[in-house]
C-alpha atoms as one frame of an Amber mdcrd trajectory, in Angstrom:
protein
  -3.053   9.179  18.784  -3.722  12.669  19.000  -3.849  14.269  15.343  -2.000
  17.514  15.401  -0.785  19.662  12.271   3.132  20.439  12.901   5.716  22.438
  11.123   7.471  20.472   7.824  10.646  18.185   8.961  13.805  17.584   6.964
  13.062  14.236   8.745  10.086  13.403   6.331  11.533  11.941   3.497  14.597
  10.110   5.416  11.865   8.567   7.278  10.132   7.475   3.800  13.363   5.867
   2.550  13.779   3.932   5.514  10.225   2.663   5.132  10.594   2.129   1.141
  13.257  -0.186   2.051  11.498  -2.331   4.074   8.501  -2.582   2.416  10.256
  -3.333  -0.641  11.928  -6.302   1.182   8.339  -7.431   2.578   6.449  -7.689
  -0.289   9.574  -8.360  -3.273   8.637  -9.328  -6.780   4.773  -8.370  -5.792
   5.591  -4.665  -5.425   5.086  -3.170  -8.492   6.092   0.833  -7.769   6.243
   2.909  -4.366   5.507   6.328  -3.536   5.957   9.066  -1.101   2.438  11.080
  -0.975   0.616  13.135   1.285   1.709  16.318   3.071   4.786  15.018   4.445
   5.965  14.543   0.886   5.942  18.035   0.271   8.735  20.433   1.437   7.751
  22.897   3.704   4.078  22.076   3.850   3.362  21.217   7.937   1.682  18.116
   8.091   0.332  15.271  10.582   3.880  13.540  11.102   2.675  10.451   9.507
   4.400   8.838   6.208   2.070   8.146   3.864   3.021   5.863   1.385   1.031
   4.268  -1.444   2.329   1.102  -3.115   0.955  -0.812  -6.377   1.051  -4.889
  -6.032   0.880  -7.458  -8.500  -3.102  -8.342  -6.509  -3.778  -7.877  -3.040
  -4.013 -11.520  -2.104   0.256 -10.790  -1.864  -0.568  -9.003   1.362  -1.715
 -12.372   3.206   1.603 -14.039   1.374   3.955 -11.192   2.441   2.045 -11.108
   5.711   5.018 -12.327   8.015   7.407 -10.011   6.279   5.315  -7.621   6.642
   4.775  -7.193  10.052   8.493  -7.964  10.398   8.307  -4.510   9.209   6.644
  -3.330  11.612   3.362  -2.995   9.403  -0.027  -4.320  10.155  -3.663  -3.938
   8.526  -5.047  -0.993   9.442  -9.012  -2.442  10.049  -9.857   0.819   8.276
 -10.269   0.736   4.286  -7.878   3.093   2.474  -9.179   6.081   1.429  -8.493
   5.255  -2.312  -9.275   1.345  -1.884  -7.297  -1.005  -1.594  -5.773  -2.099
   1.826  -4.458  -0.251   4.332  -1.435  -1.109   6.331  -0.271   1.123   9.744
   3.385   0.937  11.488   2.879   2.052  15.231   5.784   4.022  17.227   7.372
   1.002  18.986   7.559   3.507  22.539   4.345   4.372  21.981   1.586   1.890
  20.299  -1.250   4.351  19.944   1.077   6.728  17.515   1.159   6.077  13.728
   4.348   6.932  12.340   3.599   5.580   8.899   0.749   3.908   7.009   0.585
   2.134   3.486  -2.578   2.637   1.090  -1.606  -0.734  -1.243  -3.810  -1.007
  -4.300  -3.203  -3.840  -6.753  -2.293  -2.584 -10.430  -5.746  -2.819 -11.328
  -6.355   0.290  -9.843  -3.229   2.197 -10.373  -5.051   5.323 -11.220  -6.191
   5.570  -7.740  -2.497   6.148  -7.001  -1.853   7.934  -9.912  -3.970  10.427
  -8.165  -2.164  10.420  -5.257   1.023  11.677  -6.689  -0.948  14.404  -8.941
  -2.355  15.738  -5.321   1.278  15.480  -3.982   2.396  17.822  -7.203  -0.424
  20.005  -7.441   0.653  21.084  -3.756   4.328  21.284  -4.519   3.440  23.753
  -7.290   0.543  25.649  -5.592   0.891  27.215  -2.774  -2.237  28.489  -2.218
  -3.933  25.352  -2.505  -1.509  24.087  -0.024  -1.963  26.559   2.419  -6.049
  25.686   2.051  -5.091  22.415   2.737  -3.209  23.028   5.465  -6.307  25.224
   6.905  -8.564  22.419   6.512  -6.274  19.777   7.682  -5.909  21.827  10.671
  -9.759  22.307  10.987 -10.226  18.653  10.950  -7.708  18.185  13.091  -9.441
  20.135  15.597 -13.376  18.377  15.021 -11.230  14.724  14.967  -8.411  15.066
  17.113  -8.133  11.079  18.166  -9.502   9.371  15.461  -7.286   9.223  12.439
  -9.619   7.288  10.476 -12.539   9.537  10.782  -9.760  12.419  10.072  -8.669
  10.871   7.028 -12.326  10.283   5.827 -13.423  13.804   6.683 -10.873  14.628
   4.143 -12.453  13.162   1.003 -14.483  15.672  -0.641 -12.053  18.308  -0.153
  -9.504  16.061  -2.112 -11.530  15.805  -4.803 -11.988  19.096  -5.414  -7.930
  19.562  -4.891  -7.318  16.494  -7.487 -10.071  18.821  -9.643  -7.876  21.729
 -10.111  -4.872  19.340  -9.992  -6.123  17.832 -13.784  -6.531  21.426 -15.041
């Protein structure tokens, strides 16, 4: 997959509904809340065309239950870590196997802050747009250094989060 920053799509959050659906189907009473974060959850902001999603479970050990449904859905573990622990699941363009058109950071309830502070990130950019346009910049940047390797590309995000999720509590 080749990581590239593109304009915002209108696209974004039909494309998250779709995949709430399914993965609501897939893991059933274990799901415990779902959540569109990340860039593409924020209107206007360009973004790597990847749906992030982060879901809360009852306990992880419901991902090797749920595993069939799962990759019914098209979703399979990631053999990365998620960058806010966890598991992490990827959903590969059908046409095209090495493209990522969604991925799952599933943390069991234990550790909901960790996606508490997804969805503060995903506000603190819908509300400031200077920090967004920062984040953008450095997305873009990192883009650049880690063009085929989205793992290393999400990683070399991690400081720069923290400081975002910094100002975010303020």
């Amino acid at each position: 997959m080749r990581i590239h920053v593109v304009p915002y799509s209108k696209d974004w959050p039909l494309r998250y509904r779709a995949e709430e659906a399914l993965i609501a189907e897939a893991l059933g009473n274990d799901l415990m809340s779902v959540s569109h974060v990340g860039s593409t959850a924020v209107e206007g902001m360009p973004a790597v065309p990847v749906i992030d999603i982060v879901c809360t479970v009852t306990d992880l050990s419901a991902l090797d239950a749920r595993a069939e449904a799962l990759a019914e859905a098209g979703y399979q573990r990631a053999g990365a870590p998620s960058p806010i622990g966890g598991e992490l699941l990827r959903k590969h363009d059908a046409a095209s196997p090495d493209t990522v058109v969604a991925q799952i950071m599933v943390v069991p309830a234990r550790m909901g802050k960790a996606a508490e502070e997804c969805l503060a990130l995903r506000d603190y950019l819908s509300r400031d747009k200077a920090g967004a346009r920062a984040y953008v910049n450095f997305k873009r940047m990192m883009a650049r250094q880690h063009g085929r390797d989205l793992d290393k590309y999400i990683a070399s995000k991690a400081a720069f989060i923290r400081q975002m999720l910094r100002k975010a509590a303020r």
